[in-house]
mmCIF entry with sequence, helices, sheets and N, C-alpha, C, O atoms, coordinates in Angstrom:
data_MODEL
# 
_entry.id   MODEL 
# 
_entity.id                         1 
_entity.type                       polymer 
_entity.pdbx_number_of_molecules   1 
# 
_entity_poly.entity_id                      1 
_entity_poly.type                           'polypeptide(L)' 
_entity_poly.nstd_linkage                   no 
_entity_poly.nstd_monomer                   no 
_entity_poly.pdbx_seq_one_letter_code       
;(UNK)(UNK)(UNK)(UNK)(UNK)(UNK)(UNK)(UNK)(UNK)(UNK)(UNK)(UNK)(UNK)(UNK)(UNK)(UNK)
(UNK)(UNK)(UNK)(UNK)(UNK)(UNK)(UNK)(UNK)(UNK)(UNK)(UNK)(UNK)(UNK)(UNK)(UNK)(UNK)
(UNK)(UNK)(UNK)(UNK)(UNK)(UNK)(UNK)(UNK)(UNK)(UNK)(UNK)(UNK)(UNK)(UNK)(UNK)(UNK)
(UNK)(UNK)(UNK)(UNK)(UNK)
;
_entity_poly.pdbx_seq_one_letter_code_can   XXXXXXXXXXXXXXXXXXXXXXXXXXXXXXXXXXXXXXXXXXXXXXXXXXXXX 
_entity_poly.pdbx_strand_id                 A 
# 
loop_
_entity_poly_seq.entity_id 
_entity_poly_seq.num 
_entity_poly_seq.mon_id 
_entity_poly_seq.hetero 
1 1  UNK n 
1 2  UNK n 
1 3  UNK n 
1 4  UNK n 
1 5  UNK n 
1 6  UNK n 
1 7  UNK n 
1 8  UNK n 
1 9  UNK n 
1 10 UNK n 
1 11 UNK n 
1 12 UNK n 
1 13 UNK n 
1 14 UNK n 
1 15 UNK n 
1 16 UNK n 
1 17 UNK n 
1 18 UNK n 
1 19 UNK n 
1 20 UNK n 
1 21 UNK n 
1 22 UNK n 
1 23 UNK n 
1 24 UNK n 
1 25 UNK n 
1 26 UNK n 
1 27 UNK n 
1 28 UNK n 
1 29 UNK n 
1 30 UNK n 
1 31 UNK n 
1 32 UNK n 
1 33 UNK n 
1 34 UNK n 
1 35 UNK n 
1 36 UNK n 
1 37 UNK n 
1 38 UNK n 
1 39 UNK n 
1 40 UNK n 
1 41 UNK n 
1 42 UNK n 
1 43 UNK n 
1 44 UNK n 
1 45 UNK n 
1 46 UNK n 
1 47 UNK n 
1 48 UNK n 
1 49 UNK n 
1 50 UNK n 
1 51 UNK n 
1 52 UNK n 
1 53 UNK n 
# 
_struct_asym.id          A 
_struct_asym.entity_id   1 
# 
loop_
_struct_conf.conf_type_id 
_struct_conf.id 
_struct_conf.pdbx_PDB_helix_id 
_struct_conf.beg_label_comp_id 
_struct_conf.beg_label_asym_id 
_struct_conf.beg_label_seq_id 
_struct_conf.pdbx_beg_PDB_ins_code 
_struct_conf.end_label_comp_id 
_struct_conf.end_label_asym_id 
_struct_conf.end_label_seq_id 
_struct_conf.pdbx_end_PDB_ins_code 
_struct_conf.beg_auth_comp_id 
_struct_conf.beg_auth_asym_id 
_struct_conf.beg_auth_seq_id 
_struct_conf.end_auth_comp_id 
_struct_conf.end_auth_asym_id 
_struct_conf.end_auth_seq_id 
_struct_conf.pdbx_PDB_helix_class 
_struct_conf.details 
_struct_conf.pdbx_PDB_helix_length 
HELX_P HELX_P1 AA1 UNK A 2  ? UNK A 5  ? UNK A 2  UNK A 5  1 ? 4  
HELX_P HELX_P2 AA2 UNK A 11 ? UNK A 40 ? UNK A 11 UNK A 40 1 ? 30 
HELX_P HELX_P3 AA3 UNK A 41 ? UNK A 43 ? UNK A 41 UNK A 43 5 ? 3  
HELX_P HELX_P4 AA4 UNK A 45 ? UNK A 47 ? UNK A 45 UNK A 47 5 ? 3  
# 
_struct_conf_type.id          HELX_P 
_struct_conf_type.criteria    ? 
_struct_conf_type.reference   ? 
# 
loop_
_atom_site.group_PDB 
_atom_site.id 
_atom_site.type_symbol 
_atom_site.label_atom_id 
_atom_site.label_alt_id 
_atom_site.label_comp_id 
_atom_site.label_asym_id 
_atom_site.label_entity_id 
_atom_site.label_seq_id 
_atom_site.pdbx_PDB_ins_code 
_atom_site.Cartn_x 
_atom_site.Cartn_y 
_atom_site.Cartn_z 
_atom_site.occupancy 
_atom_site.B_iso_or_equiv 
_atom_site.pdbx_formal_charge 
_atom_site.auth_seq_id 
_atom_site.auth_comp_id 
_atom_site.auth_asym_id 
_atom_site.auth_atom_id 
_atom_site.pdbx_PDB_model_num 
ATOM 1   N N  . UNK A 1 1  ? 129.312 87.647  92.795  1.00 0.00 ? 1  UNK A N  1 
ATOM 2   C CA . UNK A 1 1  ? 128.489 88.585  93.547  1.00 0.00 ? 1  UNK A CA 1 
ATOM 3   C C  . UNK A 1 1  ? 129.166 89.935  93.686  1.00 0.00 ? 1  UNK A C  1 
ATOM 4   O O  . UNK A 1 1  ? 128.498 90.890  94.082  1.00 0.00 ? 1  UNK A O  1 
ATOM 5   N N  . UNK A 1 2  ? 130.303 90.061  93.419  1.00 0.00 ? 2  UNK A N  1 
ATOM 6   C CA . UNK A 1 2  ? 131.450 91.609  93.669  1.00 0.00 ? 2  UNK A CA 1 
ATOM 7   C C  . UNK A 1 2  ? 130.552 92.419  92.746  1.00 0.00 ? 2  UNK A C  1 
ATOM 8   O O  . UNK A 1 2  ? 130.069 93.535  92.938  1.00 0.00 ? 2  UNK A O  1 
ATOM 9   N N  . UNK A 1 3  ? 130.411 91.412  91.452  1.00 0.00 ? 3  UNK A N  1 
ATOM 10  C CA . UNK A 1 3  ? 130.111 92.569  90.411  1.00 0.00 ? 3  UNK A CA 1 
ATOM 11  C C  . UNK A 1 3  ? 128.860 92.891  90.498  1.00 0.00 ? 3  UNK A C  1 
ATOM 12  O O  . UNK A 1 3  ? 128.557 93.947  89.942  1.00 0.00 ? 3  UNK A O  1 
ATOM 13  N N  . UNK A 1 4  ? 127.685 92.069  91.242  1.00 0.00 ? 4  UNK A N  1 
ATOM 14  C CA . UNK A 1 4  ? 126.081 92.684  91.369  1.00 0.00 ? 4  UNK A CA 1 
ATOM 15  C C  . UNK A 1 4  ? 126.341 93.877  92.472  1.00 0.00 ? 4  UNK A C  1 
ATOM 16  O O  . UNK A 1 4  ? 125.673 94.911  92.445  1.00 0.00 ? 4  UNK A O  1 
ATOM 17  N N  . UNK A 1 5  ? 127.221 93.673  93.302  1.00 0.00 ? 5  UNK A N  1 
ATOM 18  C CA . UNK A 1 5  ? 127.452 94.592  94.813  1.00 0.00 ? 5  UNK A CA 1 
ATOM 19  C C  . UNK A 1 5  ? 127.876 95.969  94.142  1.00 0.00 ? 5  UNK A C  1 
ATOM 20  O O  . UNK A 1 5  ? 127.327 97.067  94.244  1.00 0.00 ? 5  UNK A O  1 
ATOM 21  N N  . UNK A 1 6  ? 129.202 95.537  93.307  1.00 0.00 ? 6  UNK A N  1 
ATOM 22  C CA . UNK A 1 6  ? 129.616 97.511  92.686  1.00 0.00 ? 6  UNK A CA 1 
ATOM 23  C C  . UNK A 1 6  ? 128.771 97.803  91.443  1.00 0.00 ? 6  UNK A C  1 
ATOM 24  O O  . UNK A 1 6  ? 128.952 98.856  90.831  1.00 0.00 ? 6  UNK A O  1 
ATOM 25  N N  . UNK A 1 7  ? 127.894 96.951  91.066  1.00 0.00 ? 7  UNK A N  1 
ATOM 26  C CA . UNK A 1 7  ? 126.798 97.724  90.090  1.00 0.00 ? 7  UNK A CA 1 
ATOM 27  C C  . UNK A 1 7  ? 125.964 98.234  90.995  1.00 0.00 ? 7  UNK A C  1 
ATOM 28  O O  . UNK A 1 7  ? 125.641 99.419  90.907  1.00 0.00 ? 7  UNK A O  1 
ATOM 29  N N  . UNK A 1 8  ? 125.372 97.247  92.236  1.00 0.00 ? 8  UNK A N  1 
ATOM 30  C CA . UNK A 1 8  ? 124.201 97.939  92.315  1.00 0.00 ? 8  UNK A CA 1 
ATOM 31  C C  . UNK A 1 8  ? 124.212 99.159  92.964  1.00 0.00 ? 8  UNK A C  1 
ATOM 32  O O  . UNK A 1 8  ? 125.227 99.659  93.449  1.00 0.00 ? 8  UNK A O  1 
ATOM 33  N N  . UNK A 1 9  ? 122.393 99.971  93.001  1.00 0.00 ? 9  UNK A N  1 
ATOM 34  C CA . UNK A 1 9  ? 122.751 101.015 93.653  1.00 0.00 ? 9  UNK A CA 1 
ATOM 35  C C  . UNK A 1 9  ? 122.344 101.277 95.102  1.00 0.00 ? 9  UNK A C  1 
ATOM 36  O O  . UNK A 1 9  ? 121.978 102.346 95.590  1.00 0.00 ? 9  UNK A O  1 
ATOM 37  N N  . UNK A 1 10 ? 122.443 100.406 95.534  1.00 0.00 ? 10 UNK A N  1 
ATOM 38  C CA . UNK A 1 10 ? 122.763 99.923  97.427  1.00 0.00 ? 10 UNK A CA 1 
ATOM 39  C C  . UNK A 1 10 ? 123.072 99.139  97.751  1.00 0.00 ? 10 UNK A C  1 
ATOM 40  O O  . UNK A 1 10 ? 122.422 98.176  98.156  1.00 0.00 ? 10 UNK A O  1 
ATOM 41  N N  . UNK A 1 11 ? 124.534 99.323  97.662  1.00 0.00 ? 11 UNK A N  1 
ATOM 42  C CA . UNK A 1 11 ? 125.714 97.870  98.085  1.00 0.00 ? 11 UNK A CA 1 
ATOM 43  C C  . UNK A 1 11 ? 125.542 97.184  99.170  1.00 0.00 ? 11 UNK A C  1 
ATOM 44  O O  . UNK A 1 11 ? 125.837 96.001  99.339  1.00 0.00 ? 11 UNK A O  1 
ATOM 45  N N  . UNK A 1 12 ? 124.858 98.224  100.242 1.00 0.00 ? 12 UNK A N  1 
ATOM 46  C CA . UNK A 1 12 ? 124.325 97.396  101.577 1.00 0.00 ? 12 UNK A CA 1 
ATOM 47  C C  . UNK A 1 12 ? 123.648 96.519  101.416 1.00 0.00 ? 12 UNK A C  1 
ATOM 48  O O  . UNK A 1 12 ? 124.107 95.461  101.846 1.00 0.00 ? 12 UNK A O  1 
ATOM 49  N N  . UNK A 1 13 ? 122.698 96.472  100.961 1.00 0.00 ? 13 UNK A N  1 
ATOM 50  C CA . UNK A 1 13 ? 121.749 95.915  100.259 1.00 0.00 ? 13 UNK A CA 1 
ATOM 51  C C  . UNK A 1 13 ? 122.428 94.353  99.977  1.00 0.00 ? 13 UNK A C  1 
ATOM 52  O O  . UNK A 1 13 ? 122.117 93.248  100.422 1.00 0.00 ? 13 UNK A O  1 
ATOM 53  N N  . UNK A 1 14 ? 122.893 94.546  99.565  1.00 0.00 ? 14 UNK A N  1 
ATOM 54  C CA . UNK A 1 14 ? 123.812 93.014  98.724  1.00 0.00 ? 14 UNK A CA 1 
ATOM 55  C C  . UNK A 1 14 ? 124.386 92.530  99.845  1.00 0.00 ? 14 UNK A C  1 
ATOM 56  O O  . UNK A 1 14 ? 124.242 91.333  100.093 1.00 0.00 ? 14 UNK A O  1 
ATOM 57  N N  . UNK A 1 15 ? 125.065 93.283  100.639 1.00 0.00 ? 15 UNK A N  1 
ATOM 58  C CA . UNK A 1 15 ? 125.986 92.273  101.511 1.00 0.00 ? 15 UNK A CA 1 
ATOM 59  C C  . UNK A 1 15 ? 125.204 92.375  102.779 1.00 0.00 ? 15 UNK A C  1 
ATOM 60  O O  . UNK A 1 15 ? 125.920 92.210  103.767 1.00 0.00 ? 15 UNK A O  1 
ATOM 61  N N  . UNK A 1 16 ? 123.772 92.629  103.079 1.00 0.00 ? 16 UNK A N  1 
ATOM 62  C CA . UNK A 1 16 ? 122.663 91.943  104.121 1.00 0.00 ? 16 UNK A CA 1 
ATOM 63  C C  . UNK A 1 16 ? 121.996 90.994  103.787 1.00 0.00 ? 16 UNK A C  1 
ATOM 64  O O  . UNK A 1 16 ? 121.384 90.241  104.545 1.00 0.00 ? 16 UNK A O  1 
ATOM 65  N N  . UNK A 1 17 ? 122.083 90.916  101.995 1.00 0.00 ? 17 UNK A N  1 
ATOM 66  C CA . UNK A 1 17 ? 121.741 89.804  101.658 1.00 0.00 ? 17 UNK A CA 1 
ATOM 67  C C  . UNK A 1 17 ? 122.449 88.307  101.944 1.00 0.00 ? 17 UNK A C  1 
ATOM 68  O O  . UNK A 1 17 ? 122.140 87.212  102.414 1.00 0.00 ? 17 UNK A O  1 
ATOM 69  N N  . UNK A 1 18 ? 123.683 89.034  101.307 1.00 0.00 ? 18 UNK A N  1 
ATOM 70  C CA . UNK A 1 18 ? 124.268 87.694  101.385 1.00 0.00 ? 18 UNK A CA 1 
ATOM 71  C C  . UNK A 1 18 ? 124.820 87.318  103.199 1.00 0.00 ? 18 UNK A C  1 
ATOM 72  O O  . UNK A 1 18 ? 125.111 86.208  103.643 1.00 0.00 ? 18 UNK A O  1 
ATOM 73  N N  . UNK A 1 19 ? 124.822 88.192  103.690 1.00 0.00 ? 19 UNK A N  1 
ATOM 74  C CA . UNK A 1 19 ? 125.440 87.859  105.748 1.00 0.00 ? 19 UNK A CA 1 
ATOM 75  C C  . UNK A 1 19 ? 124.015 86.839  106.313 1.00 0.00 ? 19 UNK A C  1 
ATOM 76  O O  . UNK A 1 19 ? 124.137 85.819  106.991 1.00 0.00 ? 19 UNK A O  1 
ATOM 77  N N  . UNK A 1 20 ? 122.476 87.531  105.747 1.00 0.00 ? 20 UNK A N  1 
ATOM 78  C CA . UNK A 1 20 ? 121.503 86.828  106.119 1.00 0.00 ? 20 UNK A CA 1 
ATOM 79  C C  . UNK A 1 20 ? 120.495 86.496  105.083 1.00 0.00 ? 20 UNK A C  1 
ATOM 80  O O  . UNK A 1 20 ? 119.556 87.229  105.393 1.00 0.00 ? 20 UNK A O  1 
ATOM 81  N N  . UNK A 1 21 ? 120.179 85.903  104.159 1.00 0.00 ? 21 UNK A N  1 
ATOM 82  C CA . UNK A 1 21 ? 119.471 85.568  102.743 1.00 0.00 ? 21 UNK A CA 1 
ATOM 83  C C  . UNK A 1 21 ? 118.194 85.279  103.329 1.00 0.00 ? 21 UNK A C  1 
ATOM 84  O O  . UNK A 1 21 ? 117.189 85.505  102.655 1.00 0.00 ? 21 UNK A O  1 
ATOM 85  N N  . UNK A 1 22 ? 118.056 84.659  104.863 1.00 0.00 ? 22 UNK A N  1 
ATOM 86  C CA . UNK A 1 22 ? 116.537 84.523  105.058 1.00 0.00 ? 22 UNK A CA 1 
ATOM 87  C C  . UNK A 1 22 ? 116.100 85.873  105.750 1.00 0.00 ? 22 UNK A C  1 
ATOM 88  O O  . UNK A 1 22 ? 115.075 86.321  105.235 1.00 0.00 ? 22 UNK A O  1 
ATOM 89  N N  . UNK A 1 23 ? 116.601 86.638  106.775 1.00 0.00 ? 23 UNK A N  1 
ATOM 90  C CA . UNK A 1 23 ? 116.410 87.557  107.201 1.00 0.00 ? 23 UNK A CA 1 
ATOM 91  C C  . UNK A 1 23 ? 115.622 88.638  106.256 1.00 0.00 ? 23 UNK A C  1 
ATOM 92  O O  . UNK A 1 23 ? 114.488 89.117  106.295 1.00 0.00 ? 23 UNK A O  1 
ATOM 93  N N  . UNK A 1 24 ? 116.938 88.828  105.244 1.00 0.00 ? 24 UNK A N  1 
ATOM 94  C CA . UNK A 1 24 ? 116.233 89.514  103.652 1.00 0.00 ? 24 UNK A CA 1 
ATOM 95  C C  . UNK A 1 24 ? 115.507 89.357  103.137 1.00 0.00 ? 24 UNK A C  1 
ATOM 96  O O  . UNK A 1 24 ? 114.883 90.317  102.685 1.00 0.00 ? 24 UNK A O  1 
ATOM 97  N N  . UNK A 1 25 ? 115.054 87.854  102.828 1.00 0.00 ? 25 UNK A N  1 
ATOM 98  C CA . UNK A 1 25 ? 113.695 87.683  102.091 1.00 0.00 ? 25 UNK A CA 1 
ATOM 99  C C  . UNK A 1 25 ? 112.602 88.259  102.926 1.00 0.00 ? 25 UNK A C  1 
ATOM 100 O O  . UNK A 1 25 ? 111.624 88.860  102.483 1.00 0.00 ? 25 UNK A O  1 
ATOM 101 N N  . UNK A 1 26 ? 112.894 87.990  104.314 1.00 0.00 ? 26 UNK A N  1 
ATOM 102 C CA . UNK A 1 26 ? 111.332 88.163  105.182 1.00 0.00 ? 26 UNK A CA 1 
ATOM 103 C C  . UNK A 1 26 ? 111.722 89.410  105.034 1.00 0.00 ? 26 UNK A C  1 
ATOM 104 O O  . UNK A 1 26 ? 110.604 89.783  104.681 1.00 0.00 ? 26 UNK A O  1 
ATOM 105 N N  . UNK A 1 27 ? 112.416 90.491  104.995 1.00 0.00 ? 27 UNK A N  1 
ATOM 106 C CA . UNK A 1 27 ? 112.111 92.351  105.329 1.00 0.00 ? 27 UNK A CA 1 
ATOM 107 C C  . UNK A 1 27 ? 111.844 92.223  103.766 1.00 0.00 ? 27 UNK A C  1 
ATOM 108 O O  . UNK A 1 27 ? 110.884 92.887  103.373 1.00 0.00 ? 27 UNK A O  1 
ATOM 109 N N  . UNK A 1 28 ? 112.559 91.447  102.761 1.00 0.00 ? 28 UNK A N  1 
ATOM 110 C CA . UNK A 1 28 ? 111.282 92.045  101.376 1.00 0.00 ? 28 UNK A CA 1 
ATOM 111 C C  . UNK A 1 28 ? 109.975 91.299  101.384 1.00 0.00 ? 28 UNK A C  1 
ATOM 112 O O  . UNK A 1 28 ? 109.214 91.512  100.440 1.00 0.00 ? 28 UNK A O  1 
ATOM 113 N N  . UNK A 1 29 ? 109.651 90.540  102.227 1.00 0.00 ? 29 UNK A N  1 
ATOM 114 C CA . UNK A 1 29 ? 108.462 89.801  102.128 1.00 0.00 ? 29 UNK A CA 1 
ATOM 115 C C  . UNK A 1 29 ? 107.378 90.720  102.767 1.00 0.00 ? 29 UNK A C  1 
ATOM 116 O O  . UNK A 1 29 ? 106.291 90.953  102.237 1.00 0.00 ? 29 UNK A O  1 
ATOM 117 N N  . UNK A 1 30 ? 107.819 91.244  104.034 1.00 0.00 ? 30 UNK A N  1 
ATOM 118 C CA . UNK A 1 30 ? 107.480 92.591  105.003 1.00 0.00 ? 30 UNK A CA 1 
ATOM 119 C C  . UNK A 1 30 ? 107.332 93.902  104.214 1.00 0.00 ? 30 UNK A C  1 
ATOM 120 O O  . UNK A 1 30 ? 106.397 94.591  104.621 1.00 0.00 ? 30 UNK A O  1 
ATOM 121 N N  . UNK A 1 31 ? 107.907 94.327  103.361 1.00 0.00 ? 31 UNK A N  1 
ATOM 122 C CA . UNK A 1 31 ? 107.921 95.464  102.535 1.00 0.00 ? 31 UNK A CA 1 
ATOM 123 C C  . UNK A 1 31 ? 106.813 95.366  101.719 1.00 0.00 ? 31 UNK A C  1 
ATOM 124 O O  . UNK A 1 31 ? 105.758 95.995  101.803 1.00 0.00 ? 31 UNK A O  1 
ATOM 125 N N  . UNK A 1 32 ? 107.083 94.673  101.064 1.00 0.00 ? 32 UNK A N  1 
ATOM 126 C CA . UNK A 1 32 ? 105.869 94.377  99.647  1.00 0.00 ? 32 UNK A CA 1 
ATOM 127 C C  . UNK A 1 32 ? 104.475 94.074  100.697 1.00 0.00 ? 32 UNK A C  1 
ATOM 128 O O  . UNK A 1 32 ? 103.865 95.105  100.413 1.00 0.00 ? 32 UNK A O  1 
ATOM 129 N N  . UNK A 1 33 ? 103.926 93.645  101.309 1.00 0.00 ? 33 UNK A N  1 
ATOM 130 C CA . UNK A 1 33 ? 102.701 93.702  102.377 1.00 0.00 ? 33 UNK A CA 1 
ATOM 131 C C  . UNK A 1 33 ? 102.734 94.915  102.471 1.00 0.00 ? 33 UNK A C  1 
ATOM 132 O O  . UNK A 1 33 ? 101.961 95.557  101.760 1.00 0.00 ? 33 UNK A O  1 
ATOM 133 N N  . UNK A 1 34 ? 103.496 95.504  103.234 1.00 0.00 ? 34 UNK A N  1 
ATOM 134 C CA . UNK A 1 34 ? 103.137 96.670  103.459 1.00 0.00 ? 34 UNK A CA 1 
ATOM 135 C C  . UNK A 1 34 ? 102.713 97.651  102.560 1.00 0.00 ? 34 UNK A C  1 
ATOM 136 O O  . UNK A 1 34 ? 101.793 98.468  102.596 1.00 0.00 ? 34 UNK A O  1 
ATOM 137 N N  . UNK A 1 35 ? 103.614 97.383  101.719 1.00 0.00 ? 35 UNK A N  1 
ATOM 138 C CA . UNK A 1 35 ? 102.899 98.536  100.098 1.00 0.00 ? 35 UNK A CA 1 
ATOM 139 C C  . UNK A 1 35 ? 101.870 98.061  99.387  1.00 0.00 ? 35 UNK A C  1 
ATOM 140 O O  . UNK A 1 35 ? 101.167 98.649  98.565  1.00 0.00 ? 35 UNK A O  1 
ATOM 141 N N  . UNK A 1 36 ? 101.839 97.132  99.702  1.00 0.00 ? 36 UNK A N  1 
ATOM 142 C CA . UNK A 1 36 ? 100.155 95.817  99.129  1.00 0.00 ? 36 UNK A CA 1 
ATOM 143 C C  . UNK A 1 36 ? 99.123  96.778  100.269 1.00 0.00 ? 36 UNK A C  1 
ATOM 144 O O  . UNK A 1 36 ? 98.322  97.534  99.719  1.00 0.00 ? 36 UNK A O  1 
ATOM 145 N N  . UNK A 1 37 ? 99.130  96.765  101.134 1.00 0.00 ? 37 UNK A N  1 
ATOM 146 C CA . UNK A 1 37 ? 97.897  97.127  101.978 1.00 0.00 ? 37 UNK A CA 1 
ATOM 147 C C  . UNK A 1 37 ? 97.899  98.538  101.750 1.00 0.00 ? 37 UNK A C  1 
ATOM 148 O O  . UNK A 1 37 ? 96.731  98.928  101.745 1.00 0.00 ? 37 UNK A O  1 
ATOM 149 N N  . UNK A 1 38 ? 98.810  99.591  101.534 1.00 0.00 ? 38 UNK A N  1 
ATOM 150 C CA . UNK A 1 38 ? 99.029  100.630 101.881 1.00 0.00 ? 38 UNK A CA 1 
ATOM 151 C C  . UNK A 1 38 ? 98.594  101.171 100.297 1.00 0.00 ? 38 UNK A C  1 
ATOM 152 O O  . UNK A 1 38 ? 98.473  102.396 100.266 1.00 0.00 ? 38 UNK A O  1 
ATOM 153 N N  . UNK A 1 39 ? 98.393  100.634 99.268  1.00 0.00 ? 39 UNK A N  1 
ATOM 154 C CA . UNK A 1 39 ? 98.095  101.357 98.163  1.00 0.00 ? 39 UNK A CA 1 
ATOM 155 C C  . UNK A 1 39 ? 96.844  100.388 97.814  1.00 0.00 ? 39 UNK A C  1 
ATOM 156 O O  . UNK A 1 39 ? 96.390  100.499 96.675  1.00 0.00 ? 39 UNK A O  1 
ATOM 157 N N  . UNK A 1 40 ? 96.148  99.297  98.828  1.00 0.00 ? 40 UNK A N  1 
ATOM 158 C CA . UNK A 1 40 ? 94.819  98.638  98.539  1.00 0.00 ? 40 UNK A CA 1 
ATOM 159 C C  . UNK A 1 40 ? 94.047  99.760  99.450  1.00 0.00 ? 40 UNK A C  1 
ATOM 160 O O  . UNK A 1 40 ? 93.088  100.404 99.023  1.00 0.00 ? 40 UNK A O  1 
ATOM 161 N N  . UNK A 1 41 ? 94.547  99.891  100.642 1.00 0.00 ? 41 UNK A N  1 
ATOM 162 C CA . UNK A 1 41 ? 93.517  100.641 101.525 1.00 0.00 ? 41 UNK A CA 1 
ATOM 163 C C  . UNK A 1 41 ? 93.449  102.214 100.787 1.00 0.00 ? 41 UNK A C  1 
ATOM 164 O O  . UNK A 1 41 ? 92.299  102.558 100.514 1.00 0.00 ? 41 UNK A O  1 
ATOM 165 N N  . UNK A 1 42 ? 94.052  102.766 100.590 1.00 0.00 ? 42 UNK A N  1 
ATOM 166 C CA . UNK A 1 42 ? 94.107  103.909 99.416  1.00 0.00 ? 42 UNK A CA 1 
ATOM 167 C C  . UNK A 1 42 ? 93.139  103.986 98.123  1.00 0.00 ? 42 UNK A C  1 
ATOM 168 O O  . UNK A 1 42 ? 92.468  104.938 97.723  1.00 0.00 ? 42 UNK A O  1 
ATOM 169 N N  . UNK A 1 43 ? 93.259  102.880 97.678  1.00 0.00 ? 43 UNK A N  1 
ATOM 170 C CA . UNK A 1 43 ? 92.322  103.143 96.340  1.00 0.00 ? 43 UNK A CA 1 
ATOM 171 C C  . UNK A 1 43 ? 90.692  102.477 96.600  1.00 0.00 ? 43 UNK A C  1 
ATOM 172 O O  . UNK A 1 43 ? 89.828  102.389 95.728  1.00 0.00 ? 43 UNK A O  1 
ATOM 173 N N  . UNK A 1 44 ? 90.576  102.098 97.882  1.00 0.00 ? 44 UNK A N  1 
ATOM 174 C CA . UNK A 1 44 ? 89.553  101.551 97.907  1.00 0.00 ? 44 UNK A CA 1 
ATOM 175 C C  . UNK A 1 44 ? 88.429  102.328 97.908  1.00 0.00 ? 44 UNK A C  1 
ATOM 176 O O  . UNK A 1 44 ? 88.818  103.474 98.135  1.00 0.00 ? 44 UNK A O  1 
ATOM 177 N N  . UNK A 1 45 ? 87.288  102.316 97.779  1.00 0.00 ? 45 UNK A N  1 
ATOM 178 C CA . UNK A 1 45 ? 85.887  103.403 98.099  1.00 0.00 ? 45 UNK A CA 1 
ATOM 179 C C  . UNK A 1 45 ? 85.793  104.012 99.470  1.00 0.00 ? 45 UNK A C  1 
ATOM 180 O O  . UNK A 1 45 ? 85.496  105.198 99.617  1.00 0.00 ? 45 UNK A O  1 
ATOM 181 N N  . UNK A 1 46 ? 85.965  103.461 100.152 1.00 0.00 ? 46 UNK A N  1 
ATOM 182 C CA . UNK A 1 46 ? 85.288  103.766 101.322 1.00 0.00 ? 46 UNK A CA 1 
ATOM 183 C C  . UNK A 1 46 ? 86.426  104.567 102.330 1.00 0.00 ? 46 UNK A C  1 
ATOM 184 O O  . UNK A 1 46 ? 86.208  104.886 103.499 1.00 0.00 ? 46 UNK A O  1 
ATOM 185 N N  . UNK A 1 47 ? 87.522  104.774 101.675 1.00 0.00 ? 47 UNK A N  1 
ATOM 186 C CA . UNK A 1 47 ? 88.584  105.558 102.589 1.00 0.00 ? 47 UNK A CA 1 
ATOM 187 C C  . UNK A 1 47 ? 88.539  107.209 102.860 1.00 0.00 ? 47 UNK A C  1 
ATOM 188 O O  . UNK A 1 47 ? 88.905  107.917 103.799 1.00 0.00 ? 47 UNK A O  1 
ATOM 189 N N  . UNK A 1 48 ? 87.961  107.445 101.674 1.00 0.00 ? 48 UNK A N  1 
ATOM 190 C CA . UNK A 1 48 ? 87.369  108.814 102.483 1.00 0.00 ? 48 UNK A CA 1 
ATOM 191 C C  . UNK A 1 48 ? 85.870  109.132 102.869 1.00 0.00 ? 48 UNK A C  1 
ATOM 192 O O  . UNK A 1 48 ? 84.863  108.716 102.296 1.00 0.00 ? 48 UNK A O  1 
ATOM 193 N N  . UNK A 1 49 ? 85.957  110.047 104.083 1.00 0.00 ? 49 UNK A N  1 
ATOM 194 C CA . UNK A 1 49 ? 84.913  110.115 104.350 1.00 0.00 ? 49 UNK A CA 1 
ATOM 195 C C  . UNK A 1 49 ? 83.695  110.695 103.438 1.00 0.00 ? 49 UNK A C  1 
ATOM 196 O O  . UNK A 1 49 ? 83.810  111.473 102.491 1.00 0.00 ? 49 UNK A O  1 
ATOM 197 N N  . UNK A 1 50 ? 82.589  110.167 103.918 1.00 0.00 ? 50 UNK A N  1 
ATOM 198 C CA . UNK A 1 50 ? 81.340  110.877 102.792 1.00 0.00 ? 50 UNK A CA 1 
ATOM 199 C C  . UNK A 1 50 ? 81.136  111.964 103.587 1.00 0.00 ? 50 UNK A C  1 
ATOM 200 O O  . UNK A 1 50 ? 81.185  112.036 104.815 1.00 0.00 ? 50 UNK A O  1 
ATOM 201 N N  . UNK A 1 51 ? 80.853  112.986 102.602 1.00 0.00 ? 51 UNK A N  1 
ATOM 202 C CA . UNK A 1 51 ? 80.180  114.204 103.098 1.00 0.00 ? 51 UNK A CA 1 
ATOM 203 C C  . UNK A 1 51 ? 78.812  113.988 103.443 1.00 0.00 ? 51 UNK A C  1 
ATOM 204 O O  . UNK A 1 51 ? 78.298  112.917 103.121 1.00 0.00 ? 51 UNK A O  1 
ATOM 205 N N  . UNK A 1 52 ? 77.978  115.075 104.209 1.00 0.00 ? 52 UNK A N  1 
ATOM 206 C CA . UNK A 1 52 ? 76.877  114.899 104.701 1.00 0.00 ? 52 UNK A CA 1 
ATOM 207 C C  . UNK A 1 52 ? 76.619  116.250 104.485 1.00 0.00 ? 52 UNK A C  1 
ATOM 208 O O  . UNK A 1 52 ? 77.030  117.320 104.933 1.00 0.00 ? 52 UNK A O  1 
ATOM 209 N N  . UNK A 1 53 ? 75.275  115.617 103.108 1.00 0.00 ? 53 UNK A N  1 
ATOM 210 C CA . UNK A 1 53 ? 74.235  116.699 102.688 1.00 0.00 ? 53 UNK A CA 1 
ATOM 211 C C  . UNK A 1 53 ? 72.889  116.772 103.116 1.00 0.00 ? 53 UNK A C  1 
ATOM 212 O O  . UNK A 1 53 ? 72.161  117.679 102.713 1.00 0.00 ? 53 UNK A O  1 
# 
C-alpha cells in the first residue's frame, strides 16, 4: 500500500482509507449519489422554467 499512497495523487486519501475502509466506502458511496442526482436533476426536462407566451 506505500507504493499506491506515494503514487497517488491524494495520499490522504489512502491513509482514510486504510484508518477506516468502511467509513470510506460510505463517503464514496455518498459522493457518487450525490453526483447521480445532481447531473440527473440537471439534464432532465423540466428543470428549467417554461417561459410564458
Amino acid at each position: 500500500m506505500r507504493g499506491v499512497r506515494d503514487g497517488s495523487a491524494l495520499p490522504a486519501l489512502v491513509d482514510l482509507a486504510l484508518k477506516s475502509p468502511t467509513g470510506f466506502g460510505y463517503a464514496l458511496a455518498f459522493g457518487e449519489l450525490a453526483v447521480g442526482l445532481g447531473t440527473s436533476s440537471a439534464s432532465s426536462p423540466g428543470w428549467r422554467r417554461s417561459e410564458a407566451h
